[in-house]
N, C-alpha and C positions, 0 to 999 in steps of 0.2 A: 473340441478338436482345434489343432493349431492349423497356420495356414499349408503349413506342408502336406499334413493328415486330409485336410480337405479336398486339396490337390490328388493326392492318391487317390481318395471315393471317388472322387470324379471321372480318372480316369479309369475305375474298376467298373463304374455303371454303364460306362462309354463300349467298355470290353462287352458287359454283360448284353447291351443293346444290341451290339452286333452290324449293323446298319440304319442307315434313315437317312431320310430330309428331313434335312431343318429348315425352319422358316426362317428367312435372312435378310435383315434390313440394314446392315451396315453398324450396326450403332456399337458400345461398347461392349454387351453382352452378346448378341449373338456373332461376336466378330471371332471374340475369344474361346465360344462354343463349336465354334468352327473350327478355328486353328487347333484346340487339343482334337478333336473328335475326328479331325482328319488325320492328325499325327499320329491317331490311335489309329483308327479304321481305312484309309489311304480312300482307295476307291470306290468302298460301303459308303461313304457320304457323299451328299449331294445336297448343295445351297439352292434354296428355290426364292426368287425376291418376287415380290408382287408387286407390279408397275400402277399406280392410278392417280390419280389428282390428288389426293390429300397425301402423296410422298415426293418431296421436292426431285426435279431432276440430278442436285447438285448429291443427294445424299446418295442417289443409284450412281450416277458415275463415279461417288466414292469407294462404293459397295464392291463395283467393277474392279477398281483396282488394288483392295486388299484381298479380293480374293485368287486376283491372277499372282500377286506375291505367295501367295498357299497354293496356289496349283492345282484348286478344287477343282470340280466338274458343277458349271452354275446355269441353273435354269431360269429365264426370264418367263415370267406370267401376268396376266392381266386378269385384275383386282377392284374393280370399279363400287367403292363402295355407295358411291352417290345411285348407283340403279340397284340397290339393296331396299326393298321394301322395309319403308319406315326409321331408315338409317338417318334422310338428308333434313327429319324434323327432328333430329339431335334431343331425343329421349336420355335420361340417365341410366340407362343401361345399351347406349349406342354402341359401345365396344364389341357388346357381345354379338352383335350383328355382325360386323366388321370382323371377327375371329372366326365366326360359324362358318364363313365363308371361306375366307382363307384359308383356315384350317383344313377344311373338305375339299378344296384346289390342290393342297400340296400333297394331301392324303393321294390324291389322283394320281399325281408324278411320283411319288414312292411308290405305289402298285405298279405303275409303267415300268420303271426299274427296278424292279422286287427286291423292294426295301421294307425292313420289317413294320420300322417305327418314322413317326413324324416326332422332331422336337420344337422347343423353341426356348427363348432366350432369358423366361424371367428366370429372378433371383430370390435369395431367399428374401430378402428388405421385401420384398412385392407382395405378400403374405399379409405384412400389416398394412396396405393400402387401398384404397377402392377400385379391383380391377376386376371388372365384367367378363372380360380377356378370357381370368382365370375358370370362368362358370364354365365356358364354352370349350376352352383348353381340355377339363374334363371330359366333359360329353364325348368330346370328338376321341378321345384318350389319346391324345397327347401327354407326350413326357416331356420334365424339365428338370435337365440332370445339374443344369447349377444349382435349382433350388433343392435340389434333392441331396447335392452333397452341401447344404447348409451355408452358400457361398454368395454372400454379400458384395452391393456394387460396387465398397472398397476393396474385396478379396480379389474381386476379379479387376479390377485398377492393377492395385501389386501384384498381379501375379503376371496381369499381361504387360507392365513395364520388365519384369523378371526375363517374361520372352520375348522381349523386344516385337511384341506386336503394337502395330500406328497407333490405336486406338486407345491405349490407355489413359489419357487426358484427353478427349476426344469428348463437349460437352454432350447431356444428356439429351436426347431426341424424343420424342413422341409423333404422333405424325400429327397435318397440318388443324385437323379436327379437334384436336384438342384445345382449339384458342376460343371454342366458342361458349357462352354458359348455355348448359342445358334449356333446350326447350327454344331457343334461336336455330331460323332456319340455317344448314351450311347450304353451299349453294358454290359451282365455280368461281364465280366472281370474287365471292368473300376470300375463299381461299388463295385465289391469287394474289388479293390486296395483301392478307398476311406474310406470303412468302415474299412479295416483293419489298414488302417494310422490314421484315428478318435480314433477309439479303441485304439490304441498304445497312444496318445496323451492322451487319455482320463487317459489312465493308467499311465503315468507323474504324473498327479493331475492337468492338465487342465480341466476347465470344458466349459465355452461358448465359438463355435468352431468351424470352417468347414476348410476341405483341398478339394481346389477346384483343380480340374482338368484340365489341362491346356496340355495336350498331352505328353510327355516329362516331364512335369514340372509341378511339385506341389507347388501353391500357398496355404499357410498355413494364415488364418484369426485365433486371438485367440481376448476376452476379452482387449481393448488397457489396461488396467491397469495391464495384464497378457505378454505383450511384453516386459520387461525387464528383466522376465527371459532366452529369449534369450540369452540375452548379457553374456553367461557364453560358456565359449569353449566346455565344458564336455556335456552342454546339446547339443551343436548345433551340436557335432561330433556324438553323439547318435541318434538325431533326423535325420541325414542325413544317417547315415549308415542303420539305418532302413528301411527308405524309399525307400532307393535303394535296399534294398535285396526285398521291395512290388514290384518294379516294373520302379519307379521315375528315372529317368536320373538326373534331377537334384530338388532342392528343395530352396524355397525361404518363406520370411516371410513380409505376407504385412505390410507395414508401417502404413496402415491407422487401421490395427487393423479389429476384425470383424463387421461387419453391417449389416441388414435383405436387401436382396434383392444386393447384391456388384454384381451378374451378370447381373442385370437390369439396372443401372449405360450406358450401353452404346445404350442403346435401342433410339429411337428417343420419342418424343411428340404423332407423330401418330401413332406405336406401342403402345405405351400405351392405346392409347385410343381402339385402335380395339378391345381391351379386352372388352371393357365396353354395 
């Protein structure tokens, strides 16, 4: 299918749905899941975001204002994955925790407003990657009408510059859990250290980005075409001194640049698959 064709499934499964919550975090994909599925369905939809520690403030008051540009109807909820039995010792299959719950939250506020279906915002790309997410996505029977009309994180890039939605170039998120390697406890603390090292980078003029957490030691992924502003003394003396007044013992900068999923990299074949 071309990108037009894909566009049409989408909005025929969006018809065929009828209504829902979506689960909404601001990010590219479900910003775009929004904006057609309300264009389609007006006030059959309803955004439901999950408030908790491992989602920065910065990205909910983002969340807030593309959706009052749409004119959704948005439910605010509380999502504490750290009081999730077994979550905050960051097993490899943590997601699924963190989805199980969510997902069963927002399932709540669609019964409340007798909404048929819950969606949410993966893509088809999400299929070939390690996401736990997707196990519990199932269960829960959640739908995922991007990945269903076959629509990729660059489809939905072009299509939401096409409708002049914000987010089109808007870098990739995960929430703040993701910066840890499996099997490291998360913990408040940890997490604040990373979003206030993100924030501080963010505040450089980097934009696509994670500082992964590494006990001691902050591994910093940026953009590879954004790694040679390293190579300047003034930034790297700045960047370290910061880090150490967050928290960081020491601080390094990956050579390979950032990548979706760098802490799934050491997982095995059968890991991955237990997800599925």
């Amino acid at each position: 299918m071309d990108l037009q064709q894909k566009f049409q499934k989408l909005k025929d499964i969006l018809k065929e749905i009828g209504s829902a919550a979506i689960a909404y975090s601001g990010g590219v994909d479900s910003t775009f899941l929004l904006k057609v599925a309300h264009d389609e369905l007006g006030e059959k939809i309803v955004a439901v975001t999950a408030k908790s520690s491992t989602y920065p403030e910065r990205e909910y008051k983002e969340a807030q204002k593309y959706i009052a540009q749409f004119g959704a109807k948005h439910i605010t909820i509380v999502s504490e994955e750290l009081e999730i039995e077994g979550f905050a010792k960051n097993p490899v299959n943590r997601c699924y925790f963190c989805k199980t719950e969510l997902f069963g939250k927002v399932r709540q506020e669609a019964d409340k407003y007798g909404l048929k279906h819950v969606l949410d915002g993966s893509n088809f790309d999400d299929i070939g990657d390690y996401r736990p997410g997707m196990k519990a996505a199932k269960e829960q029977g959640v739908r995922s009408p991007l990945k269903e009309a076959e629509l990729t994180k660059n489809d939905i890039r072009e299509l939401s510059k096409m409708l002049n939605i914000p987010t089109w170039n808007k870098p990739s998120f995960a929430c703040l859990s993701s910066r840890f390697p499996y099997g490291n406890e998360i913990t408040v603390q940890k997490l604040t250290m990373v979003d206030k090292a993100e924030q501080f980078l963010m505040d450089m003029g980097f934009n696509q980005l994670r500082v992964r957490h590494h006990g001691d030691i902050a591994r910093i992924e940026v953009a590879p075409e954004d790694r040679v502003k390293f190579f300047d003394v003034e930034v790297m003396d700045k960047v370290g001194s910061e880090f150490k007044k967050i928290g960081f013992k020491y601080v390094t900068l990956d050579m390979l640049g950032y990548r979706t999923g760098s802490m799934n990299e050491v997982l095995s074949e059968k890991e991955k698959a237990s997800a599925k």
